[in-house]
LONU-37975 format. One record per residue: z, y, x of N, C-alpha, C in turn. Coordinates in steps of 0.001 Angstrom, whole numbers, plus 524288, in hexadecimal, padded with zeros to 5 digits. Example, Ala and Ser with C-alpha at 12.3 -4.5 7.8 and 13.67 -1.06 7.14 Angstrom:
BEGIN
81E787E9C68338681E787EE6C8300C81E787F31C83390/81BA87F7368323281BE47FBDC8356681EBE8001E83264/
//
This chain:
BEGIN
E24337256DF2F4DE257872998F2BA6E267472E9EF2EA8/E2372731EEF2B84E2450737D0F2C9EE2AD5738B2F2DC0/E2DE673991F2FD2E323B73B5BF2EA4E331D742AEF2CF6/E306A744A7F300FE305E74AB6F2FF2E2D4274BC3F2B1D/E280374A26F2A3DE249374A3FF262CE26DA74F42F22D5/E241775330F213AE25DB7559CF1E34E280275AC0F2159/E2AD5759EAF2542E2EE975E0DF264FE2BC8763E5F2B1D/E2DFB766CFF29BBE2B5D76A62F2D75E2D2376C71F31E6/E2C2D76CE2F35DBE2E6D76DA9F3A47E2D5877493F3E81/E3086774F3F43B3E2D1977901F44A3E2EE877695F4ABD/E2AB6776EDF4F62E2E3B774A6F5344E2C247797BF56C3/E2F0677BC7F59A8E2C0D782D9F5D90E2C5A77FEBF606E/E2879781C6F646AE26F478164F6B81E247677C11F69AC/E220C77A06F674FE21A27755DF66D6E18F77737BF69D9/E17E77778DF6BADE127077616F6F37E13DC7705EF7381/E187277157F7491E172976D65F78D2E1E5B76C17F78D5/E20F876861F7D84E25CB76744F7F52E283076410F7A73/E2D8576484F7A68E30F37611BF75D6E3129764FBF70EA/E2C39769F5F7029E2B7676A2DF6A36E27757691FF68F7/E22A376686F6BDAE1EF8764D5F67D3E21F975ED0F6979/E243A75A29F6B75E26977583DF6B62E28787575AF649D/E2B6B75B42F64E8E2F9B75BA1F5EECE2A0B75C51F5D07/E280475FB8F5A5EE23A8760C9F579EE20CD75B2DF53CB/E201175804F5B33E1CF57533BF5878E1F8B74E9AF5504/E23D175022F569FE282174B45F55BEE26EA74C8AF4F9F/E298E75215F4E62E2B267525BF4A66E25377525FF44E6/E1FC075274F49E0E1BB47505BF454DE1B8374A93F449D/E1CBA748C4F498EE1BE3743C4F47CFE1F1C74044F445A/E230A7422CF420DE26A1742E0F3E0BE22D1744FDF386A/E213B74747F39FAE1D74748E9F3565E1E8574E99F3382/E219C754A5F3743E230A757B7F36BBE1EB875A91F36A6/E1D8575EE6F33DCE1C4F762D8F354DE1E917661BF387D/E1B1D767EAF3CF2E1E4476A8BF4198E1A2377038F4236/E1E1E7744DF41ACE1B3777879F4647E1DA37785EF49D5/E1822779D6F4E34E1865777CAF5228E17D777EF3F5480/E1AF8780E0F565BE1CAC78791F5924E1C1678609F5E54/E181A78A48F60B6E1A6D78D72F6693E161178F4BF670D/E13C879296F6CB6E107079761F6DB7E0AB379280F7141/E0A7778F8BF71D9E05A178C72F72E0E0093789F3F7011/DFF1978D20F6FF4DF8C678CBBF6B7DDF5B778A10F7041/DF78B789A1F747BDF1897883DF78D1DF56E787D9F7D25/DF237783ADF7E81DF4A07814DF8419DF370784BAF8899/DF95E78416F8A46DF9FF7878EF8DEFDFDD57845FF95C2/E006178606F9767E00E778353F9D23E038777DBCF9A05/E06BE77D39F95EAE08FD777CDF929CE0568777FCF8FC1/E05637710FF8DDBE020476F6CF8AB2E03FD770B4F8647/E016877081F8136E074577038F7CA1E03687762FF7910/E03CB7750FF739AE032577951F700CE04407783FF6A03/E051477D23F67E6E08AB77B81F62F9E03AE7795AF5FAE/DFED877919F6000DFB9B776F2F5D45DFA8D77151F5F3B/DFA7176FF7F6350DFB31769F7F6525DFF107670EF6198/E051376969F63B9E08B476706F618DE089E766F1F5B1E/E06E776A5EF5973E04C076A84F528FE02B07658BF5046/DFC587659BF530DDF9DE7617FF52ECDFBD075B0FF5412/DFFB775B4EF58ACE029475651F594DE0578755AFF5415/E0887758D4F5370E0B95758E7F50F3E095275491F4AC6/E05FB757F8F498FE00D7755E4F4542DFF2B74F7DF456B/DFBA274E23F4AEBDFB5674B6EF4CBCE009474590F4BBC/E043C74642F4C19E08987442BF4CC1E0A0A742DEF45AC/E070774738F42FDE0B017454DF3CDFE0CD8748B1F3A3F/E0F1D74D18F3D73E114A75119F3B04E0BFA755E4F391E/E0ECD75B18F3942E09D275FC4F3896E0B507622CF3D8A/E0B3F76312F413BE0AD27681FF437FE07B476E34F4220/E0B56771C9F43A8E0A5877790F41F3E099077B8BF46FF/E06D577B41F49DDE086A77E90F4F27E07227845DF4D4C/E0D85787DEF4F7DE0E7F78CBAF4D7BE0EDD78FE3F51F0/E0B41792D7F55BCE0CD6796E1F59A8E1013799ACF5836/E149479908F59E1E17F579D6EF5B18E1B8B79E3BF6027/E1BD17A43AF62ADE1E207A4C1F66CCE24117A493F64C9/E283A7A17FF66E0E2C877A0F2F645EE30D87A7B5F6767/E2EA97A934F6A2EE2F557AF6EF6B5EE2EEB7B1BEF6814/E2C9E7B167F6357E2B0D7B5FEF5E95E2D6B7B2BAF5A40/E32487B6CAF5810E35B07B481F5311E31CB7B53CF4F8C/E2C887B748F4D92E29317B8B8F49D0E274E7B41DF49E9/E24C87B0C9F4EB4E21B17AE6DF4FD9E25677A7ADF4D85/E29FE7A821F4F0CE2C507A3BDF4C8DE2D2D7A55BF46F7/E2E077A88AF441DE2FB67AAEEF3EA0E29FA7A827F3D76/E26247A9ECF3DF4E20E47A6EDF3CF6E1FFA7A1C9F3C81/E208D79EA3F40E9E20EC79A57F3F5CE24417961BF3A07/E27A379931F39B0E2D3679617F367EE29947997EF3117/E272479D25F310DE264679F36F2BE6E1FDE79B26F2B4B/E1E1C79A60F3010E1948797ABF2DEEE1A2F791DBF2B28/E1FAF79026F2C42E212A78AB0F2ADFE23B778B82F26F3/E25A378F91F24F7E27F079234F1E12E2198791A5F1B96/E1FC279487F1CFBE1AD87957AF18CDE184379002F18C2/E18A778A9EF1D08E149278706F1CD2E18FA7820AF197A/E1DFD782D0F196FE2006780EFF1869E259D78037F1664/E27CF785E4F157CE2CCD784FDF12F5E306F78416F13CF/E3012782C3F19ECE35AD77F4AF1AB0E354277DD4F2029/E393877C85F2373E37F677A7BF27ACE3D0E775CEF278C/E3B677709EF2AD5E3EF676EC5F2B09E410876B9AF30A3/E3E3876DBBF34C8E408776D63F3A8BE3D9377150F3D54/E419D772F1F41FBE415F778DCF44D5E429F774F4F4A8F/E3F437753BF4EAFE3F8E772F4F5282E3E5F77AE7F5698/E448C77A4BF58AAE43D177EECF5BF3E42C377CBCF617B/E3CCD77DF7F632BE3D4277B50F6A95E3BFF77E35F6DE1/E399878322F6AD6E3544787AAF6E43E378078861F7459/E358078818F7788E3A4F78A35F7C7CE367378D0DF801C/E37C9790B4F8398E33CD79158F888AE343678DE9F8D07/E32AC789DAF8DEFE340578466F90DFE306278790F94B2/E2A9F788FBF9460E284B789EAF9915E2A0678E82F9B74/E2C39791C2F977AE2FA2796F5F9BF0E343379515F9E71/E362A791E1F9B9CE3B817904DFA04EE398B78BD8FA3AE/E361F78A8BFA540E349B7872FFA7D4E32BD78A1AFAE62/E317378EC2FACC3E322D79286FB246E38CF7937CFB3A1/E3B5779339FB191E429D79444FB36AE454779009FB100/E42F878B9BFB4C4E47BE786A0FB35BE4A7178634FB8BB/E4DE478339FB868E51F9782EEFBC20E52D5787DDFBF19/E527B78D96FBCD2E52E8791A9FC025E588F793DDFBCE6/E5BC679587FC145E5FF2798CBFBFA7E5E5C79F8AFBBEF/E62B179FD4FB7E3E60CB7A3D6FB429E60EF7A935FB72A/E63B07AA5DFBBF8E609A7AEB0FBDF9E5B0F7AF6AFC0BE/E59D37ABCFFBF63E54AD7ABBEFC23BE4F657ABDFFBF6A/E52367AB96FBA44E4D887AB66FB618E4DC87B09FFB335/E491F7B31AFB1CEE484E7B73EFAE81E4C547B55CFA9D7/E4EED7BB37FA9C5E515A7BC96FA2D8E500E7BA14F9E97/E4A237BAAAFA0A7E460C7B9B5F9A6BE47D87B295F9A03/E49977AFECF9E82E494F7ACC7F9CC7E4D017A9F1F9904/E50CB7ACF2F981BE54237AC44F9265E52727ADDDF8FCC/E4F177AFD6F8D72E4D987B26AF88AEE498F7AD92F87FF/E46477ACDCF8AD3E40C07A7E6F8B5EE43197A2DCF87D0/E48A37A1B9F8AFDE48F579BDAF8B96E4D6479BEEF854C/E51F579FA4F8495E535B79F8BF7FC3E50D27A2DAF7BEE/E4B457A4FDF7CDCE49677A84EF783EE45B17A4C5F76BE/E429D7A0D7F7981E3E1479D68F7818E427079712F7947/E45F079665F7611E4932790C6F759DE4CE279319F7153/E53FD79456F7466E57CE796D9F6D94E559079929F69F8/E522B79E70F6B28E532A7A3B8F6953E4C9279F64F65FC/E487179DA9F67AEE446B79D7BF63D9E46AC797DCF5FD1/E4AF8795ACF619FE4C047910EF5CB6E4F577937AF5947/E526C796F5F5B2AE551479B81F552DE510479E43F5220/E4DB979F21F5411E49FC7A2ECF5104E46EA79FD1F4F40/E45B8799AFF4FDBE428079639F4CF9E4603796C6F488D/E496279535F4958E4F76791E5F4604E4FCB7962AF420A/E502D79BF1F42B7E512779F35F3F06E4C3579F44F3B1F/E46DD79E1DF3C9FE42C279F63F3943E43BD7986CF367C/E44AA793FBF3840E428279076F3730E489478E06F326A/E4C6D79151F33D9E50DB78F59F2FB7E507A790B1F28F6/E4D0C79396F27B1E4D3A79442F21E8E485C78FBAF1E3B/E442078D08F24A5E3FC6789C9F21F4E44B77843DF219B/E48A4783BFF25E7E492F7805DF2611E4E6677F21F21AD/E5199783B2F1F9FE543478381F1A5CE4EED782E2F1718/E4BE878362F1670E48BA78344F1113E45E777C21F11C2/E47487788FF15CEE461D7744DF161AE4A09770B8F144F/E4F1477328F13ABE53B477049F12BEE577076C66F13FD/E53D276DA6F197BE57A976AB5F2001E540476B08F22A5/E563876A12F2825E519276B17F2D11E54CE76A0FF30BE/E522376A55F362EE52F276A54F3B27E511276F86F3FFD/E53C177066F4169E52FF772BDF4664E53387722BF4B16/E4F4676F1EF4DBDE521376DF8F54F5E506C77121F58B2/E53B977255F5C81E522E776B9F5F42E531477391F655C/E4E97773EDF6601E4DCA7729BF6C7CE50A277427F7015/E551677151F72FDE58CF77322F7644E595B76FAFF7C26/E5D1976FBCF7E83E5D5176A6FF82D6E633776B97F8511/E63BF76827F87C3E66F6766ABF8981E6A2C76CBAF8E2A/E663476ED7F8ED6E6705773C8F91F4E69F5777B0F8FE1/E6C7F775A1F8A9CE709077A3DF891BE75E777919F8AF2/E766577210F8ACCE7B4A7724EF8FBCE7B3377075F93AB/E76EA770C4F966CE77F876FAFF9C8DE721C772B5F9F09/E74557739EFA51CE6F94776D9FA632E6A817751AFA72C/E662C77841FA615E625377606FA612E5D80779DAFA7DE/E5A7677899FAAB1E568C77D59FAD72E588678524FAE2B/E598F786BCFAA0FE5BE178B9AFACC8E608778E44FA5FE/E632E7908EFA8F1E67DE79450FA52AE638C79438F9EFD/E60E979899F9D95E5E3D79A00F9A35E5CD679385F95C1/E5C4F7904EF99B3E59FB78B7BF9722E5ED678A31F93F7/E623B789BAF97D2E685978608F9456E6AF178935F9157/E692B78FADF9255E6BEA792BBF8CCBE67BB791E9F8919/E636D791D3F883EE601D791E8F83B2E608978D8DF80D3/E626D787BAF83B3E61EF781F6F7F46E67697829FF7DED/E6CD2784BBF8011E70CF785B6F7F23E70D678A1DF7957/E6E8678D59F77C9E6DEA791B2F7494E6CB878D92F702B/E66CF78995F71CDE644778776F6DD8E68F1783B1F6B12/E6BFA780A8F6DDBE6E4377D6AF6CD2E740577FE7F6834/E763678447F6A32E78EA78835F69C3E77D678917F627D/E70F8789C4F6382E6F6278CF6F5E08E6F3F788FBF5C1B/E6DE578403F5CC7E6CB977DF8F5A69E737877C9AF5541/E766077E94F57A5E7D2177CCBF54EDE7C7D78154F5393/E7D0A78612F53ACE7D9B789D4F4F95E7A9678971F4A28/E75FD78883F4CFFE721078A43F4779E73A078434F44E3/E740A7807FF45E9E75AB77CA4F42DEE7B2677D57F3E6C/E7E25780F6F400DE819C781C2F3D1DE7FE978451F388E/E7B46787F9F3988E7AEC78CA0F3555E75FD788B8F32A4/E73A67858BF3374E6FA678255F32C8E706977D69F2E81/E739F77A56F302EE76F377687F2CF9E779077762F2783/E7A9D77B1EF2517E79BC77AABF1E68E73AD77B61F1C13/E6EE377CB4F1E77E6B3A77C81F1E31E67B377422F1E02/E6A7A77356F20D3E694676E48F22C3E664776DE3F26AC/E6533772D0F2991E6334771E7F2D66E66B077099F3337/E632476C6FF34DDE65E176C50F3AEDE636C76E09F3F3C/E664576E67F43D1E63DE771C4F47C7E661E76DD9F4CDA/E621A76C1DF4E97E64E776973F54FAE624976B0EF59B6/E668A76AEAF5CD7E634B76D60F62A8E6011766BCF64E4/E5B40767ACF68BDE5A3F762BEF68D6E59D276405F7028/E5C6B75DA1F7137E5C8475DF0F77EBE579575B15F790B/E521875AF3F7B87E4D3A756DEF7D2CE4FF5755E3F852E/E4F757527BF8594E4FD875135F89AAE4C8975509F8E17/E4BD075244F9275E469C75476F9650E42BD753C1F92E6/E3DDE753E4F90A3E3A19753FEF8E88E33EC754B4F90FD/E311175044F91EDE2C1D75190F9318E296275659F91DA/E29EB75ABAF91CEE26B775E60F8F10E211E75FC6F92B9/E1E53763ACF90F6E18F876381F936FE1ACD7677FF9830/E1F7C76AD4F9767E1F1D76D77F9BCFE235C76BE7FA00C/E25AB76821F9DEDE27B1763D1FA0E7E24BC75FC5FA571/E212A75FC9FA2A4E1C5875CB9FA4DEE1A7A75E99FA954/E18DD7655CFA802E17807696DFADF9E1B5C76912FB1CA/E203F76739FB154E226D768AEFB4EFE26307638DFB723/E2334760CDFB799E243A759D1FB8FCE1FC5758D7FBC7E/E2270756B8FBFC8E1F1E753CFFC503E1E9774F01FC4D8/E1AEE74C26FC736E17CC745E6FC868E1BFD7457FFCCB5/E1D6473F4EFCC6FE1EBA73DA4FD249E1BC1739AAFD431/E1CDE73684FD7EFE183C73366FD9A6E16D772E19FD5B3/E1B6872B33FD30AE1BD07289AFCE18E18D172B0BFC92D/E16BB72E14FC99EE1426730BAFC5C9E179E73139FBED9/E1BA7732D4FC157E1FF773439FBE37E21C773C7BFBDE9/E221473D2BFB885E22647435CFB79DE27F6744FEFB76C/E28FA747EDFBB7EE2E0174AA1FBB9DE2FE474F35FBCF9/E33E17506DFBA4BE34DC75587FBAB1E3A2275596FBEEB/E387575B86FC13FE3F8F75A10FC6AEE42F275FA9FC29E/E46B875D4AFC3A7E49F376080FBF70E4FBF7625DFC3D6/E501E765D7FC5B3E521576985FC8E8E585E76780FC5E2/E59D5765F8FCA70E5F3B763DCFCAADE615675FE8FC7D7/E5E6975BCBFC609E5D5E756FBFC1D1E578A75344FC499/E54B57540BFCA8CE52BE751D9FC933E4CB074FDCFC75E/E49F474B1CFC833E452074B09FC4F7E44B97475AFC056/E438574A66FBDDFE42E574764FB848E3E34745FAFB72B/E3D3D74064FB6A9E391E73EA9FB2E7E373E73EDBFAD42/E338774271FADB5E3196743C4FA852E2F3773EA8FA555/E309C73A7BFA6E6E300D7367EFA45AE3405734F3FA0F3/E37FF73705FA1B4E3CE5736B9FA000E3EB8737CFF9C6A/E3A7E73D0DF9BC1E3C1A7420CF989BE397374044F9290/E3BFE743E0F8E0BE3C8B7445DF8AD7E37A3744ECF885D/E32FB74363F83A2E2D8A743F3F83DBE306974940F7CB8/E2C8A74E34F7E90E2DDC75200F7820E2E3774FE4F74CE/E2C3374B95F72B7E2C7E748F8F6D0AE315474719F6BE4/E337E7446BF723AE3A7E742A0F70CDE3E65746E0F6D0F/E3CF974CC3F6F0BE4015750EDF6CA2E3DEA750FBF654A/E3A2B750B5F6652E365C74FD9F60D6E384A74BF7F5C54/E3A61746C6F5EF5E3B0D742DFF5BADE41A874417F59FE/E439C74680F5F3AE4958747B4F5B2DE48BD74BECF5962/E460074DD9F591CE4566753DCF5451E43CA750D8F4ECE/E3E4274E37F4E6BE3D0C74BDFF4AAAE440B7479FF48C0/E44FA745CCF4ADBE48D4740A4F48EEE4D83745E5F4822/E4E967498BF490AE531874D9DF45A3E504974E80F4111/E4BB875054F407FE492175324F3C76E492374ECCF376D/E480874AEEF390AE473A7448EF35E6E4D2974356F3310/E5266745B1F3630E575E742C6F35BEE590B74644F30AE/E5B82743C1F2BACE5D907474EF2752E622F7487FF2887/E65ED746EEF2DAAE69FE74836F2E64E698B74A5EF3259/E667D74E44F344FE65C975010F37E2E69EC75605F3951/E6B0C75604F3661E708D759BEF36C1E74B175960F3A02/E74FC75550F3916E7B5D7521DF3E26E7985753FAF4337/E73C275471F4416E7289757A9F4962E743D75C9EF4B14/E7428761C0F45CFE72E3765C6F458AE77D276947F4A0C/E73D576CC9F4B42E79E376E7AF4FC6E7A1F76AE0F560F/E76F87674AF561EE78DB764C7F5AA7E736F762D6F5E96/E754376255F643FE6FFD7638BF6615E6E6775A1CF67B2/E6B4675A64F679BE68347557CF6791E64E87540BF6D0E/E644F7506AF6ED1E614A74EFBF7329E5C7074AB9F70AC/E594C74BD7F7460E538F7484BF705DE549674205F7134/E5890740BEF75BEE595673D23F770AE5CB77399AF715C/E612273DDEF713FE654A73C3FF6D3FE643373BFAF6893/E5E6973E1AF6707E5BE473FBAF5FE7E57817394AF6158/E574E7384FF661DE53D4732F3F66D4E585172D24F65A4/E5CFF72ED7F6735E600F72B52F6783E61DF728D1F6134/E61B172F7EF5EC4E636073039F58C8E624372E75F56D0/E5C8872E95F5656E581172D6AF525DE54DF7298CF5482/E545A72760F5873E527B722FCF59E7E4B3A7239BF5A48/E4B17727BCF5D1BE4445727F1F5E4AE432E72851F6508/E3E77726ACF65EDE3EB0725EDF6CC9E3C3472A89F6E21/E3C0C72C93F73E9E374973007F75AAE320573031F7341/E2EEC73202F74E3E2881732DAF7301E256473027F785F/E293E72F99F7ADEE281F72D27F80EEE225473310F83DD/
//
């Protein structure tokens, strides 16, 4: 059984990493998903919002792939108005958009050492674009008559993690995750921050080495090498997005942040391996 069947979704950044991950989950549920971000054509990552569309499809659900640069508030106002006019209503808001490949040049670097710009990059394309989803996407999701909101966060809001800029931006997200739940709630909507572990992602992948075991790992600067065998596959984040979206008591969440591990433990679903 469909569980989602019916419901409409919107998941940003979702070409490639743990939002087409979420994306698929939530078709193979039977969601309609748009599928947001700026990749029409493959580029140095694999991954495009029309792939993930088509999976999406593929899988059960509809996929919708919607270019938009999440830099342009017009460009998101657009999207949320193309899902008013196709449909009336929205009834899950998956915020994940992030600049992962710009901060991937200033990880483990101290914040004087990184351009200015790079606070504006890392909380203008993560906090600042899941408020401005959240503001266009809260009047489809009162007109659905409950909903969900999860906003892609990690563990880096309390403890440190690759550089300053990083652990203030999931700290903000997490921050905005309990506020807006307060003002959110008589609506019936809920809002949870979501923690994904390490995560296989594709640009995770670039930057993992072979050892002679023919095993993929990443060396992680003061922690270490980690086996990306280990790691977390996008769909895991996917299946606890889908299993909130599925739950009618999904409220008792609202306000509070979640690990994919602990929404696996909850709800009783395994990896995607």
């Amino acid at each position: 059984m469909k569980l989602l069947a019916g419901k409409i979704a919107v998941v940003t950044g979702a070409s490639r990493g743990v939002g087409k991950g979420i994306a698929l989950e939530l078709g193979a549920a039977g969601a309609t998903v748009y599928v947001t971000g700026r990749s029409e054509s493959a580029g140095p990552l694999p991954g495009t919002i029309g792939e993930t569309a088509a999976e999406v499809t593929r899988l059960g659900g509809t996929g919708v792939a919607v270019r938009c640069d999440h830099h342009d508030d017009d460009q998101v106002a657009a999207v949320f108005a193309r899902v008013r006019d196709d449909h009336g209503r929205l009834d899950v808001l998956v915020n994940n958009v992030f600049s992962a490949p710009d901060l991937a040049r200033w990880l483990n670097r101290p914040f004087w050492e990184l351009p200015v710009s790079a606070w504006d990059e890392v909380l203008g394309i993560g906090a600042r674009s899941h408020y401005v989803a959240s503001v266009f996407a809260a009047p489809l999701l009162f007109a659905a008559g409950r909903g969900l909101v999860v906003n892609v966060s990690s563990s880096g809001a309390v403890s440190y993690q690759q550089n300053t800029v990083y652990g203030v931006g999931k700290a903000a997200v997490d921050k905005m995750t309990a506020d807006m739940a307060v003002e959110l709630k008589p609506h019936d909507v809920a809002v949870v921050s979501l923690w994904p572990g390490l995560v296989r992602t594709e640009l995770l992948a670039t930057a993992a080495r072979f050892t002679e075991d023919g095993r993929a790992v990443l060396d992680i600067p003061g922690a270490g090498e980690f086996d990306l065998g280990a790691a977390e596959s996008p769909r895991f984040a996917g299946r606890g997005v889908a299993a909130l979206a599925a739950d009618p008591g999904v409220l008792e969440h609202t306000g509070q942040v979640r690990t994919t591990a602990g929404l696996a433990q909850r709800y009783g679903f395994p990896d995607a391996g």
